[in-house]
C-alpha positions in Angstrom: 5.1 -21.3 -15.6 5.5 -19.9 -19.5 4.7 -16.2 -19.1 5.5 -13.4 -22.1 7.6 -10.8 -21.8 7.0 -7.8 -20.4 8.0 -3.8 -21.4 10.1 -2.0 -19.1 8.5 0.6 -17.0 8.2 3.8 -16.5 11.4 5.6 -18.0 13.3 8.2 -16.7 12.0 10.8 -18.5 8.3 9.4 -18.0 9.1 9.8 -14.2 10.5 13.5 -14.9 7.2 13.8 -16.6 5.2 13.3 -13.4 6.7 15.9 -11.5 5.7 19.1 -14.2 4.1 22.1 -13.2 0.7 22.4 -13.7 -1.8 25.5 -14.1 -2.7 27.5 -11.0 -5.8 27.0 -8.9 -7.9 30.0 -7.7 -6.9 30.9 -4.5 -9.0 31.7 -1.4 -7.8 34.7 0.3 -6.5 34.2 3.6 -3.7 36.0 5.2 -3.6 33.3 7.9 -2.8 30.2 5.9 0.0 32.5 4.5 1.9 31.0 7.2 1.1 27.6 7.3 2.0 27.4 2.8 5.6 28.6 3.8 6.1 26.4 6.9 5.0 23.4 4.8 5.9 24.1 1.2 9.7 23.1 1.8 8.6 19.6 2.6 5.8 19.2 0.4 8.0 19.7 -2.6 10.7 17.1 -1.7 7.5 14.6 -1.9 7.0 15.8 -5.3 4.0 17.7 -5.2 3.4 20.2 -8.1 3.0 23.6 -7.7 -0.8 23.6 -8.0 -1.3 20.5 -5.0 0.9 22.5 -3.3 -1.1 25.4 -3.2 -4.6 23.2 -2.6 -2.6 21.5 0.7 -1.5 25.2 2.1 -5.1 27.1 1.3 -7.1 24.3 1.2 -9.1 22.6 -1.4 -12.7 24.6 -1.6 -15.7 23.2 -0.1 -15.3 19.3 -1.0 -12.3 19.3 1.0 -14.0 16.8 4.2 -15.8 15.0 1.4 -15.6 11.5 0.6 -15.6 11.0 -3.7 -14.8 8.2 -5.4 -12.1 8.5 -8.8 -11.6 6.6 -11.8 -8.9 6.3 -14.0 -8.5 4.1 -17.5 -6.3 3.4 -19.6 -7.0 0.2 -22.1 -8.8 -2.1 -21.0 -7.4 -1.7 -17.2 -9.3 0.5 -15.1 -9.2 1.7 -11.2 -11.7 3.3 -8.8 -10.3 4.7 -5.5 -11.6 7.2 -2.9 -10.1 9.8 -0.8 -11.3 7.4 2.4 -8.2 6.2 3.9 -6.9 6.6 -0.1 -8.4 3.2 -0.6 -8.4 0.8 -3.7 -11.9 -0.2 -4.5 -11.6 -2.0 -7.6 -9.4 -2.8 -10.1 -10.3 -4.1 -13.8 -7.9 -5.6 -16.0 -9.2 -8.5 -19.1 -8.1 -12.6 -18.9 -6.8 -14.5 -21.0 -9.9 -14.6 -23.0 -10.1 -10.5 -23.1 -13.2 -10.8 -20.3 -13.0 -8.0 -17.7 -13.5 -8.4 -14.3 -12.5 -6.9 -10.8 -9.6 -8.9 -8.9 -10.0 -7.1 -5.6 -12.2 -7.3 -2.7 -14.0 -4.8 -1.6 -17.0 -2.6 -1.5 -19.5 -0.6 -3.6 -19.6 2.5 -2.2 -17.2 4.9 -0.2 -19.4 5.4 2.2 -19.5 2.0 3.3 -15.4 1.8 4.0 -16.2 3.4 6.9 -17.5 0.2 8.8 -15.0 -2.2 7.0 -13.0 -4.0 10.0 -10.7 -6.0 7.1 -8.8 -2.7 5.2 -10.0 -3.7 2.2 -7.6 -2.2 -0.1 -6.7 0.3 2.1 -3.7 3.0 2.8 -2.5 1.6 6.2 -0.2 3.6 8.7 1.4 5.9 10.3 2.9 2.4 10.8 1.7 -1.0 9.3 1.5 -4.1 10.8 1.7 -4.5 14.6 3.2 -2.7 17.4 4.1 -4.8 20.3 2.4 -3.8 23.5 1.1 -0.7 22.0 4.6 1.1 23.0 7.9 1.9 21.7 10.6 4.4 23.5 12.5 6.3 21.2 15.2 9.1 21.8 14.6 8.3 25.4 10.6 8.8 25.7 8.1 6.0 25.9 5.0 6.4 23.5 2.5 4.9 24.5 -0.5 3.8 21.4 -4.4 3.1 21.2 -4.5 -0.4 21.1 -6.9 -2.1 18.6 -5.4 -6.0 18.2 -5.2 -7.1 22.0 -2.8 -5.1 23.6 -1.1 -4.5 20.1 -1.5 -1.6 17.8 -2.5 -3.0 14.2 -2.2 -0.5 11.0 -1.2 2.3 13.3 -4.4 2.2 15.5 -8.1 2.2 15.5 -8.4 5.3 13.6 -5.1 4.8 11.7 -4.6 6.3 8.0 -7.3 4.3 6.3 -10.2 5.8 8.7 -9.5 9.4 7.8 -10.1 11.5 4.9 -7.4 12.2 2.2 -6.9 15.6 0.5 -6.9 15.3 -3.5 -4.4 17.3 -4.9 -3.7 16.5 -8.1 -6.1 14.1 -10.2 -5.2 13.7 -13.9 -7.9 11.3 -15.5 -7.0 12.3 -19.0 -3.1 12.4 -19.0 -1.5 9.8 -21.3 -0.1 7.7 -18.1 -3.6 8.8 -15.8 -3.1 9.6 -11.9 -4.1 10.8 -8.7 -3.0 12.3 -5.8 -3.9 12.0 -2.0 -2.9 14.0 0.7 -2.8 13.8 4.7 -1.5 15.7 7.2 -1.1 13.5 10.5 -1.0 15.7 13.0 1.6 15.3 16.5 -0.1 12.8 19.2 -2.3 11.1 16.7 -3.1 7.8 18.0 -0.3 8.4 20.0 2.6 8.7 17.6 4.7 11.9 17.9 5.1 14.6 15.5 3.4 15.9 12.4 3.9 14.2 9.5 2.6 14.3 6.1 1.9 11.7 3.9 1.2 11.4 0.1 -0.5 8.6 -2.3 0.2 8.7 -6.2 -1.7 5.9 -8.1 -1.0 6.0 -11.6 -1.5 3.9 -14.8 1.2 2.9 -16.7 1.3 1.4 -20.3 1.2 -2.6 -20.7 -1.2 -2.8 -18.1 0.6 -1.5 -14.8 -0.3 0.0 -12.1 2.4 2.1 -9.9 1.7 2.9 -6.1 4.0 5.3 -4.5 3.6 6.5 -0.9 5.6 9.0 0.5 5.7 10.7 3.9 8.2 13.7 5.5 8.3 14.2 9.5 8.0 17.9 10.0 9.5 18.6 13.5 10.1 14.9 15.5 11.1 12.0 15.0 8.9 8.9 14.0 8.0 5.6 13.0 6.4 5.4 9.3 5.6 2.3 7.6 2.9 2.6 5.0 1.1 -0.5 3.2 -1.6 -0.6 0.2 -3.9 -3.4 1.8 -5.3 -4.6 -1.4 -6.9 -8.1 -1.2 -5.9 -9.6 -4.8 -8.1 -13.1 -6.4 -7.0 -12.9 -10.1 -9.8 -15.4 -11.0 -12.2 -12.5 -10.3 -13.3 -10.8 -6.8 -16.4 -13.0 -6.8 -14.5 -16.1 -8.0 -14.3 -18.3 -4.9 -10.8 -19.0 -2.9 -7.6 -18.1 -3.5 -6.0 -21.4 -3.1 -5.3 -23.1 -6.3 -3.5 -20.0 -7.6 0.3 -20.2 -7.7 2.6 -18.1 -5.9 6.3 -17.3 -5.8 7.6 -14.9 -3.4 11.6 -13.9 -4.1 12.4 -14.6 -0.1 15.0 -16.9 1.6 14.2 -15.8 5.1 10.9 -14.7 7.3 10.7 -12.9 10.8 8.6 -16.0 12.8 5.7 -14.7 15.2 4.8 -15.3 18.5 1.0 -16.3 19.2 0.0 -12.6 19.0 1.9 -12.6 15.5 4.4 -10.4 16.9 7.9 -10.7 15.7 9.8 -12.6 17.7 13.2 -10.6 16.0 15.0 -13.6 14.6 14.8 -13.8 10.4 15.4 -17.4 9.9 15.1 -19.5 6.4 11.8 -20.5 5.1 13.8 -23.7 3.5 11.7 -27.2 4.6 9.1 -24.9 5.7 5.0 -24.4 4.6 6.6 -20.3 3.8 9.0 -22.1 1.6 7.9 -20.0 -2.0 11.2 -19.6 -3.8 9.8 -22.0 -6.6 6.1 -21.4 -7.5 3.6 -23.4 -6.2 -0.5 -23.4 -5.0 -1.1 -21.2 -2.0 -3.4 -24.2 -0.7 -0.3 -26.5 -1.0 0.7 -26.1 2.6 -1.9 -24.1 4.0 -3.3 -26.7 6.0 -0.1 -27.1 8.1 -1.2 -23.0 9.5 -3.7 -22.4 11.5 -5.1 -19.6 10.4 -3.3 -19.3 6.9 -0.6 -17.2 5.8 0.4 -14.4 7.7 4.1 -13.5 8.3 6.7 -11.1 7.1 9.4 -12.1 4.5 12.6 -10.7 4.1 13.0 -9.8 0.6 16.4 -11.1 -1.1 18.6 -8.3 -2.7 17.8 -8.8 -6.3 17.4 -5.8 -8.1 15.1 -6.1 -11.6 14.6 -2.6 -12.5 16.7 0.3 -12.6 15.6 3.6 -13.2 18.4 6.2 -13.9 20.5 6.8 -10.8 17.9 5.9 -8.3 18.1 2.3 -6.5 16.6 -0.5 -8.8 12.8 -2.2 -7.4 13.5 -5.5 -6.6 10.9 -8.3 -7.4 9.2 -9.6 -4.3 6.7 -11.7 -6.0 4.5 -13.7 -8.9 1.0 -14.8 -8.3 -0.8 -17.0 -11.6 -4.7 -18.2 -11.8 -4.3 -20.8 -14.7 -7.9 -20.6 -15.0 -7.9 -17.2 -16.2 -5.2 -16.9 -17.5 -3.8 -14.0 -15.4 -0.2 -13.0 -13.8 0.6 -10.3 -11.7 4.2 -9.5 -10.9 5.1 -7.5 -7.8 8.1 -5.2 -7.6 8.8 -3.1 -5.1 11.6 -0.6 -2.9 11.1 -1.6 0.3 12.4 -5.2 2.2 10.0 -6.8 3.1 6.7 -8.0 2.0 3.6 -9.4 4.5 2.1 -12.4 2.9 -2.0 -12.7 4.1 -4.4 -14.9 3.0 -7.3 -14.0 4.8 -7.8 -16.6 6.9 -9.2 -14.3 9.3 -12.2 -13.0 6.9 -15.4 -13.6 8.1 -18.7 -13.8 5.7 -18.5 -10.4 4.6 -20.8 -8.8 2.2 -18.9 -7.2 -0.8 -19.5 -5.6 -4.0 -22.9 -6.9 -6.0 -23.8 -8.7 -2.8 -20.4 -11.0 -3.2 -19.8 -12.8 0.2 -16.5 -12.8 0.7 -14.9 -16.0 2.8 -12.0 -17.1 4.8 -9.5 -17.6 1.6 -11.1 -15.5 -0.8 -8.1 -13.3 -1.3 -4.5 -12.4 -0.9 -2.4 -9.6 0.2 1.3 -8.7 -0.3 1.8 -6.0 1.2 5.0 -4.4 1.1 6.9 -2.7 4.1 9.2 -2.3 6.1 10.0 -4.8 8.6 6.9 -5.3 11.2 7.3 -4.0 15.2 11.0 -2.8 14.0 10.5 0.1 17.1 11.0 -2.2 19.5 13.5 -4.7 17.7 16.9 -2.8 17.0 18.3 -5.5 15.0 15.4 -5.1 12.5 15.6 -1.9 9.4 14.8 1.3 11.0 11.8 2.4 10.4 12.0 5.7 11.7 11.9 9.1 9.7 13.4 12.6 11.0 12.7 15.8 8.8 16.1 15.4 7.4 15.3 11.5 6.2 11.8 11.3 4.2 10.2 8.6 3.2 9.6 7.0 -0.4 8.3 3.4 -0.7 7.3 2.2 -4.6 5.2 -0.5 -5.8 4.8 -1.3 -9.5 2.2 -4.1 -10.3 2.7 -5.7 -14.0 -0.4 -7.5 -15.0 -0.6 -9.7 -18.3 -2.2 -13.6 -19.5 -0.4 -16.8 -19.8 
């Protein structure tokens, strides 16, 4: 596959750029939130918050604050809409190889109507993405016990999970030369049965050559916890109301995958996907092999260690993955922090009603989500998983979109 080159990312003094100081916000006055800014200010800043979302998280953010909005930014001819539900994705816009424009993610056409999807169309999944076996995991010696939603499993971190709440925004920046906004949540201790309060940020921002970064970011406050946060996006680069997905080529930068059981729980071995339908070390159609699965693609591969992009001291993003439409003409190129990336192709998608009356079909899209490994509570062998309020959490994603 010829594709052209690409400019590096973000540099080190564009990412020193995101963290500046902005103007202050009116304040309301409250002597009793007084408390609550300097018990959470310490950890807010280590997720880079600047002054001003810091203050809109401790005081609040004025009457809009349980509101659901949708956002927009632009920059060229790329463009994405999200809303403070469950910090979703609910388009993106970038041009073909002809310069057309069209959406390449499923999804809906308002916010308000996020609140019935069953698929997490383009969602912000967690506390912890992915399943949990059993609903349970012990840690320092307890047993949590979950809500269950997938069987007796706990999917995306339950049925009211981070994509089925309402995000603060605290910093939105349609105007700044590399656009971006800011989400907010504060998880509080016993939520769907995971222990401790823990706060969680979304930055979307867009980058120049057509790029889009996603960083998620998280702090425990008091207890130990599992996080594992995952953008949910369901990517068809021929256009979200182009059909199936499985003609487009795909390359996924993974030796090894963690096989499933029948409930697609891990089984904790990471084997290689060499002779395999998961074998995607050299690109090929997603439909190539897809008829040797059941239910399509959906299983857990263990990134391998090479490291693309370095950005000052800080640990490179490693590439995880390519996906191509030759009929369009577009790429995308995934890169990302974390080890592990969830490969779905939606074979589980029902006729679903989308944006413009779209119905979306079994095959109409893909995920890649990256993570961290899935069910890793309850398999020690696997990456922890688990944050403390000494050991936050950072995950990255940078998305490089361009024509062949």
């Amino acid at each position: 596959m010829g594709t052209k080159p690409i400019q590096p990312a973000a540099s080190s003094d564009q990412e020193a750029a995101e963290n500046k100081t902005e103007e202050k916000r009116d304040l309301p006055r409250s002597k009793n939130r007084v408390v609550t800014m300097a018990k959470y200010c310490s950890s807010l800043m280590l997720l880079g918050l600047s002054l001003s979302a810091l203050l809109v998280v401790a005081f609040g953010a004025g009457d809009g604050e349980t509101k659901i909005g949708t956002y927009e930014l632009k920059k060229g001819k790329m463009s994405l809409k999200v809303t403070n539900y469950g910090a979703h994705m609910m388009s993106f816009i970038v041009p073909d190889k002809y310069g057309k424009l069209n959406d390449v993610i499923l999804g809906y056409d308002t916010a308000e109507a996020y609140k019935n999807d069953t698929n997490s169309f383009g969602a912000t999944v967690g506390r912890v993405a992915n399943r949990i076996a059993g609903a349970q995991f012990t840690l320092n010696g307890t047993l949590y016990k979950l809500i269950s939603n997938d069987g007796k499993n706990t999917l995306h971190g339950g049925p009211i999970g981070f994509s089925k709440v309402i995000w603060k925004v605290t910093d939105y920046k349609p105007n700044d030369v590399e656009p971006y906004i800011v989400f907010q949540y504060l998880s509080p201790n016993g939520e769907q049965g995971f222990p401790g309060d823990v706060v969680a940020v979304v930055k979307y921002t867009l980058l120049a050559y057509n790029q889009l970064s996603i960083k998620m970011k998280a702090r425990a406050l008091n207890k130990a916890t599992p996080v594992n946060l995952a953008n949910h996006a369901y990517w068809n680069l021929g256009g979200h109301d182009s059909g199936d997905i499985l003609s487009n080529e795909l390359e996924i930068y993974a030796s090894r995958y963690t096989p499933t059981d029948g409930e697609l729980i891990p089984t904790g071995k990471v084997v290689s996907v060499v002779g395999t339908p998961y074998d995607f070390l050299k690109s090929k159609s997603v439909g190539s092999r897809i008829g040797e699965l059941q239910k399509g693609y959906d299983i857990n591969y263990v990134l391998d260690d090479k490291e693309i992009i370095r950005r000052g001291n800080k640990r490179g993003l490693r590439k995880a993955a390519v996906v191509h439409d030759r009929k369009t003409g577009r790429v995308m190129e995934l890169f990302t922090n974390q080890p592990a990336v969830q490969l779905y192709t939606s074979g589980s998608l029902g006729e679903t009603k989308g944006k413009g009356g779209v119905v979306y079909r079994k095959s109409g899209a893909l995920c890649l989500e990256t993570q961290g490994y899935p069910d890793a509570v309850n398999h020690p062998n696997f990456p922890s998983t688990i944050l403390t309020p000494s050991k936050p959490y950072e995950h990255q994603m940078l998305l490089r979109f361009f024509t062949s």
